[in-house]
C-alpha positions as a printed Julia matrix, in Angstrom:
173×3 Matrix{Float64}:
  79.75   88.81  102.88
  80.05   84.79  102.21
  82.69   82.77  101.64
  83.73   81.01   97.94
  84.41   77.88   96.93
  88.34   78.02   95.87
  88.98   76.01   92.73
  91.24   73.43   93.07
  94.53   72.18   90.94
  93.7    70.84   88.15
  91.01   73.1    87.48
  92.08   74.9    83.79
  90.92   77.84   84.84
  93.92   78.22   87.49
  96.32   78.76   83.95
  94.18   81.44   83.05
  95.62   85.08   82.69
  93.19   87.37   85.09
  91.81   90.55   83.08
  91.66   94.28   84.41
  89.17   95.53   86.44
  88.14   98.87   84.24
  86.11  100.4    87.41
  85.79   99.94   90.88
  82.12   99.42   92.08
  80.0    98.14   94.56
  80.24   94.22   92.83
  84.47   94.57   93.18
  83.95   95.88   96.53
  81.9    92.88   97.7
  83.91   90.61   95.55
  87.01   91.73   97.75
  84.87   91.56  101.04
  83.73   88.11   99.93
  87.58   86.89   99.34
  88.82   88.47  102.41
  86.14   86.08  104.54
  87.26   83.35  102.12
  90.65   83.37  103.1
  90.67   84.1   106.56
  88.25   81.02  106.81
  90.8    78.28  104.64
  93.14   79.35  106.32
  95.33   81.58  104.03
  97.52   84.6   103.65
  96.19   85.6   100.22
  93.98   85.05   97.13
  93.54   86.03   93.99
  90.57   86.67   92.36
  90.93   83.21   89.7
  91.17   80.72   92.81
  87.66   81.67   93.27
  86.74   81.45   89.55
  86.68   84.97   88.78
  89.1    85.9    85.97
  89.64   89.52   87.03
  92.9    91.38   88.18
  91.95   91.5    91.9
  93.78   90.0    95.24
  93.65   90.44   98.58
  96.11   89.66  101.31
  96.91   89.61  105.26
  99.91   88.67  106.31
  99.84   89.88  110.04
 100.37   87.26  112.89
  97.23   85.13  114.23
  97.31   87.11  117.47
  97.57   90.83  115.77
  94.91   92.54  114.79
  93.67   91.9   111.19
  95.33   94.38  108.64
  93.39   92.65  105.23
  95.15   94.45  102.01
  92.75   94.85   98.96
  94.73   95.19   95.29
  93.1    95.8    92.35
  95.46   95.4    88.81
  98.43   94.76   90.59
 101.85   95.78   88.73
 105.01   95.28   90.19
 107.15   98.45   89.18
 110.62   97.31   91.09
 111.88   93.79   92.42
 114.68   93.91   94.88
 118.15   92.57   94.26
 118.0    90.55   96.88
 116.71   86.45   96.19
 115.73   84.93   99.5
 113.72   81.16   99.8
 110.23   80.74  101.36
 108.54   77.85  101.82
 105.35   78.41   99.89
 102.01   77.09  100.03
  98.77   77.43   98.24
  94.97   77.09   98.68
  94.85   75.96   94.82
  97.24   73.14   95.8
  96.17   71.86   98.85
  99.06   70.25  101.06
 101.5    71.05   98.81
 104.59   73.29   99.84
 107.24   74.46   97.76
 110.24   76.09   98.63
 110.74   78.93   95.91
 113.58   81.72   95.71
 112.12   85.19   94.95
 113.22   88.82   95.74
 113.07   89.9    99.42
 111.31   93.05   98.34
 109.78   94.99   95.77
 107.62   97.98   95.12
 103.74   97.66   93.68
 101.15   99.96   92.15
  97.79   98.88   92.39
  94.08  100.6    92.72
  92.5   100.39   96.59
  88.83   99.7    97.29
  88.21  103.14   96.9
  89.31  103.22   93.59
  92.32  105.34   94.01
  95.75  104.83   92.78
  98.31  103.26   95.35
 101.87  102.42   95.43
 103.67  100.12   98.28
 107.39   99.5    99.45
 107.09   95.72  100.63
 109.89   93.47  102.17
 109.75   89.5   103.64
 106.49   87.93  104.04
 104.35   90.4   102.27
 106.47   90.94   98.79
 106.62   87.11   98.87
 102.47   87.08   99.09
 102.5    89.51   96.58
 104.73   87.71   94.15
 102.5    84.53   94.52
  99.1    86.38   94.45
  99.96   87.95   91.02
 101.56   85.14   89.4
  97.87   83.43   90.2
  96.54   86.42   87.88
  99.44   85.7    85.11
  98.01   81.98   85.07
 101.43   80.64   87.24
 101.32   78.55   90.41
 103.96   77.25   92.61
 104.14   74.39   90.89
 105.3    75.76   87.96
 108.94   76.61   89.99
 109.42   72.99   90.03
 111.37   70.3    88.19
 108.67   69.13   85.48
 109.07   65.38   87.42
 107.89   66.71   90.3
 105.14   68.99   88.72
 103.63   66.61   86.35
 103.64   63.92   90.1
 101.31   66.86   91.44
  99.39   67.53   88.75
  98.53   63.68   87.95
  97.49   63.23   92.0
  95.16   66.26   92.02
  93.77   65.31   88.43
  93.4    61.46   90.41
  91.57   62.81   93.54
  89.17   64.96   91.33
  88.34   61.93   89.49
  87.45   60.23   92.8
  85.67   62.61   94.08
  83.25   62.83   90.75
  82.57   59.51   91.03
  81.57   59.66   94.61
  79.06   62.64   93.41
């Protein structure tokens, strides 16, 4: 396993819409293992397979508490079949958008189909924390960030200070 580099805001690639995996192999297997160390080490909850610059429909996700034992989650072509009725707010973050929280309404709960690391077909019931990872972890494979759930003031004041600090830091390279 080794970690990836995430790609960071305003990389284009972050817009772009993730494509299906057509078979699950050894490379998808590692590519998962390789994310999983990724974001344990940022610290993060989840990541998608385009915030380390591959456009393919895979995320992974642990939501369990610092002091539990790890319980990663490995998706492969995520599709949400059922969102709850219920719209609660979470103060999101994101390891595209470094420092950057946004507080974004989305259904409490919600039930997924997806493909394990085995290759076989799942389906999850998910509530709280974990439907809200897995709302933000696909909309990275649709090409949408948290950002996007903000006033276009506020977005475009984001987008021009990561687009400022990239420029800095190329011309300290």
């Amino acid at each position: 396993m080794s970690k990836l580099p995430i790609i960071i805001l305003p990389a284009p690639l972050l817009r772009a819409k993730s494509a299906p995996i057509e078979r699950v192999d050894d490379d998808v297997r590692r590519l998962a293992a390789d994310m999983l160390e990724t974001m344990y080490a940022a610290p993060g909850i989840g990541l998608a397979a385009i915030q380390v610059g591959v456009q393919r429909r895979l995320l992974v996700l642990d939501v369990s508490e610092k002091e539990d034992e790890q319980n990663p989650l490995v998706m492969i072509n995520p599709e949400i079949v059922k969102l709850g009725d219920e719209l609660v707010p979470y103060e999101e973050g994101c390891l595209s958008i470094p420092d950057v929280r946004v507080e974004i309404e989305r259904p409490s709960s919600l039930t997924v189909r997806f493909i394990d690391r085995e290759g076989r077909p799942q389906q999850l019931d998910a509530d709280g924390l974990l439907a809200t990872a897995i709302q933000h972890e696909i909309d990275h494979l649709d090409g949408r960030l948290i950002i996007d759930f903000l006033s276009r003031l506020k977005r475009d004041m984001i987008v021009r200070r990561f687009k400022k600090q990239a420029r800095l830091d190329s011309e300290s390279t």
